[in-house]
N, C-alpha and C positions, 0 to 999 in steps of 0.2 A: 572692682575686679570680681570675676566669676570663674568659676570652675566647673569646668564639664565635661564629667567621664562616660566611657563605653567600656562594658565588659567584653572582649574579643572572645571570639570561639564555642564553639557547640557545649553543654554538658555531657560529659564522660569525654568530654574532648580535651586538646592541649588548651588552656586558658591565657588571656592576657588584658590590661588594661590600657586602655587609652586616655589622656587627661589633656583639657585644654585649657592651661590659664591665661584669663583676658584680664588685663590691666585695663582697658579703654585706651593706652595709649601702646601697649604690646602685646602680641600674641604668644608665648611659649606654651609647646607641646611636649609632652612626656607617653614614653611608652614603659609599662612596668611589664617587663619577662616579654618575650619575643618566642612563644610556643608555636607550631607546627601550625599552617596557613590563615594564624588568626590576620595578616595585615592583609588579607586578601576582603576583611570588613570594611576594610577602609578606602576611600579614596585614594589614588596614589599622589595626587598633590599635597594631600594630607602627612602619607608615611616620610612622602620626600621632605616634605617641613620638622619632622622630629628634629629635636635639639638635643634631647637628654634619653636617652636607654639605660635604664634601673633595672641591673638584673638582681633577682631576690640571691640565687645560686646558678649556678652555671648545670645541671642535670636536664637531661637530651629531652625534655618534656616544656623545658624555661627555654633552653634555644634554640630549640628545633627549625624555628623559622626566621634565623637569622640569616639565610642567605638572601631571601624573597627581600628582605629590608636592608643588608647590605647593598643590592643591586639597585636600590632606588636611591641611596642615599652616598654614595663611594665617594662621587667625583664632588660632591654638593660645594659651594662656592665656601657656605659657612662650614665652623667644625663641628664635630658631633661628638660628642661627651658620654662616654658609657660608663656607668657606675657599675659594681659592686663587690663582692667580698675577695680577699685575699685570693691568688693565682687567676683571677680576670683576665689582667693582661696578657699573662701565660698563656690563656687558654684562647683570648678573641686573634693575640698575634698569629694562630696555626690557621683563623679563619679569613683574615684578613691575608693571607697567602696561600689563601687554598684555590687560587689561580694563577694562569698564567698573565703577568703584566708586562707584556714586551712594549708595548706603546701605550705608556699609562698617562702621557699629557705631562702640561707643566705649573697647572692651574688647579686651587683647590684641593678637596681630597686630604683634610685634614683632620684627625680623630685623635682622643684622647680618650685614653684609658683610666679613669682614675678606681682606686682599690680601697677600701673602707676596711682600714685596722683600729683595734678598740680603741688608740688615742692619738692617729694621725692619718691622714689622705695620702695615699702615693702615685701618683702621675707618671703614663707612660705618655707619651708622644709616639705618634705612626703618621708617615706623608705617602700620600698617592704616588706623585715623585719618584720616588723611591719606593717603589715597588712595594711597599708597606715592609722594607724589609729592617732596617731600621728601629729597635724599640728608642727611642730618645728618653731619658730617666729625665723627669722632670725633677724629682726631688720631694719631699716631703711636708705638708704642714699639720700644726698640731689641730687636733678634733676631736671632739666628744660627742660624734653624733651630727653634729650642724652639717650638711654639705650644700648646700648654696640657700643665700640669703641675697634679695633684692627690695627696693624699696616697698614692694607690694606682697612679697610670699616667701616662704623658709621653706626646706625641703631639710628633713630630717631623717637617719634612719639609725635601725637597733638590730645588732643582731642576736639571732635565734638558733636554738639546735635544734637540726636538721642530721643530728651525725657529723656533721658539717654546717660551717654556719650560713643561715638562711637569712640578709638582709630584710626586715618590715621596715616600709618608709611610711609620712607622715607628711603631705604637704597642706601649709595653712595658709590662710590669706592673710595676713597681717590686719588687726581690727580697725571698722571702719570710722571714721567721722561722719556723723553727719548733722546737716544744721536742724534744726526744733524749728519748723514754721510758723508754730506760734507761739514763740518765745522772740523768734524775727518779725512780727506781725506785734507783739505789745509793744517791740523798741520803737516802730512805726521805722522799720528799713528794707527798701522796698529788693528783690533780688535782683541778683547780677553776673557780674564776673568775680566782682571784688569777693564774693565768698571761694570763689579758687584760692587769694590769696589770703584769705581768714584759714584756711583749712589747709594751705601751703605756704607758710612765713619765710620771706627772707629770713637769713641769719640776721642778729642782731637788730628788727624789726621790731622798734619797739611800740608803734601805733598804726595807724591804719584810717585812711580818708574815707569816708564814703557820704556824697551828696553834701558835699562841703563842710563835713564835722569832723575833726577828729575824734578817733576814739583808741583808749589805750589797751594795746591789741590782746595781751594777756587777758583782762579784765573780758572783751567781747568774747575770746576764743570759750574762757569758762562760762558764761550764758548761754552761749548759742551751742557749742558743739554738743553732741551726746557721742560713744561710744560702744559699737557692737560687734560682735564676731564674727572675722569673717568668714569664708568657706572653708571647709576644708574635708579631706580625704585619705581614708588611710589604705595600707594595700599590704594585707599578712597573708602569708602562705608557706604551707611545707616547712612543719616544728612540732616540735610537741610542748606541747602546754599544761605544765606543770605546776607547782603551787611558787616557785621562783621565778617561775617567765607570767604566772599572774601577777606577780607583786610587782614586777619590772613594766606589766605593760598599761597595765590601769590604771597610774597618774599619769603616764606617759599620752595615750590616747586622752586623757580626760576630754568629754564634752564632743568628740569629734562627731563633725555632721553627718559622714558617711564610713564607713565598713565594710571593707570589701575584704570578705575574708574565706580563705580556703574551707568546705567543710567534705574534706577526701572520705568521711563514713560516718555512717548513723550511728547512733550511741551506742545500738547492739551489740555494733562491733566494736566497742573499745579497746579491745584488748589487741586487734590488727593495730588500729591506730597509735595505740603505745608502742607497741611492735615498731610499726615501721614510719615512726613519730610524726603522724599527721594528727590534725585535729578531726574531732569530729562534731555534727549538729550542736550537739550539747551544751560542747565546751567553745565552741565560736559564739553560741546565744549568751551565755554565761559570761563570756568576756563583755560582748557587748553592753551585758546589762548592767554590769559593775560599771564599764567605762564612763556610762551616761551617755551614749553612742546616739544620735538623731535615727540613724537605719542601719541596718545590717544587710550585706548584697552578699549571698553564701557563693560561691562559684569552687571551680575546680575539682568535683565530684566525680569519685570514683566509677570507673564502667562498667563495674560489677551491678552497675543499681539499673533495672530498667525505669521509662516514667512513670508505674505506678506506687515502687518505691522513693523514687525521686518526689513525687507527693508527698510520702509520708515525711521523708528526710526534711522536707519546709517544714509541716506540719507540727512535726516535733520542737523542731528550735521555734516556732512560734506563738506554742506554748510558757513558753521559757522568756522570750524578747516578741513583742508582737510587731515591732517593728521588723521584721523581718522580710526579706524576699529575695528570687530567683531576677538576673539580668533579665530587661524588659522581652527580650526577643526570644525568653527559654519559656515565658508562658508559667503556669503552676507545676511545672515538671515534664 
């Protein structure tokens, strides 16, 4: 599996992320925050494929451009999953009627709302059908942060203060197998398909043919396989970052490949930042470097900055994390 993100939208603009995770045998897309014309980056066969909508908080900056992406995606055959923090549903149910549906069909058009409380999921249900008028309570299950796990990827999130809490998710790829060629080249076994099923065992499978040998399949898996990390993504924005949301988020992130994290002001201004609890360069670099972060992608940068300051605001956190950078299409600032 691989994972491949876009940062939506301009600097000093509304911001958003795109993610595509490939299994090799499925495609799921994630969109994090849904800001003011970022899906117009994207292809519309693309936005109409989203599966999952992660809003960090619901502030007219995160869903500004939630109409553009409802209008491609309303009637869509599959459901559409929108995560995040407490009053979600509240607040997407005033948007998902904020038209008229006299002739809304009788197909499709199915959305779930689920809401991320500190130790359980809450599910609404909304039908096209029904005029989205309808919240259906789906009910509750317990969580600590997990919200969907498949056999290839986990999607995780934690919330933050924001004043309000601010959802950071975490999606990984679950680590990979793979075979040692030339550790399969001393056993003298030549490749195949049979390593599909070395590296996917039936249940209770306790050996395994290959070129007319048995071999006892525990015993090959420990020779042959190795195991590595595999992709993963993380997506913070809008909180302040304090010496309790450091402690919370740097084992939490450990190791993560990529960082895509808000940096709303230059360290100058810390003291806005604390203000009105955004991060700034400094303290996104600092996260990272504690994390063990692979890169740092700064995004969601206040307007106040033109791009000569927008250089400096890199410059500084790369100081600090040199892995650092601006999304591919914003240039050095």
């Amino acid at each position: 599996m691989s994972l491949r993100f876009q940062v939506l939208g301009a600097p000093g603009r509304d911001n958003a992320l795109f993610v595509r995770a490939d299994s090799g045998h499925a495609l799921r897309r994630f969109l994090f925050d849904c800001g003011q014309d970022c899906t117009a980056d994207l292809p519309y066969a693309e936005v109409q494929a989203v599966e999952h909508l992660c809003f960090s908080h619901l502030h007219m900056d995160h869903v500004g451009g939630f109409d553009p992406f409802f209008r491609a995606t309303f009637g869509r055959p599959e459901p559409v999953t929108a995560l995040g923090p407490p009053a979600t549903a509240r607040i997407l149910h005033h948007r998902l009627q904020g038209y008229l549906w006299n002739i809304p069909g009788d197909e499709g058009g199915t959305w779930r709302v689920r809401e991320v409380h500190p130790r359980h999921l809450h599910t609404y249900r909304f039908e096209l059908p029904e005029a989205f008028a309808i919240a259906h309570d789906e009910g509750t299950v317990p969580s600590h942060g997990l919200l969907l796990e498949t056999e290839h990827f986990t999607l995780e999130a934690m919330a933050l203060d924001h004043r309000t809490p601010s959802l950071a998710y975490l999606l990984r790829e679950k680590p990979r197998q793979n075979v040692d060629p030339q550790k399969l080249e001393a056993l003298g076994l030549p490749p195949g398909a049979w390593l599909k099923q070395l590296k996917e065992p039936a249940p209770a499978e306790p050996s395994l043919e290959v070129e007319g040998h048995t071999y006892d399949l525990a015993t090959l898996r420990a020779t042959l396989l190795t195991e590595s990390p595999g992709d993963s993504v993380a997506y913070l924005t809008d909180f302040r970052l304090d010496e309790t949301a450091l402690e919370r988020l740097v084992p939490w992130l450990r190791g993560v490949q990529t960082l895509v994290c808000e940096s709303q002001y230059r360290h100058a201004d810390l003291e806005l930042a604390h203000k009105n609890y955004h991060l700034t360069n400094v303290q996104a670099a600092t996260l990272a470097k504690e994390a063990g972060a692979g890169e740092l992608v700064l995004f969601h940068l206040s307007d106040r900055y033109g791009s000569r300051e927008r250089s400096l605001l890199l410059h500084e956190a790369q100081d600090i994390f040199p892995g650092t950078r601006f999304p591919e299409h914003w240039g050095d600032g």
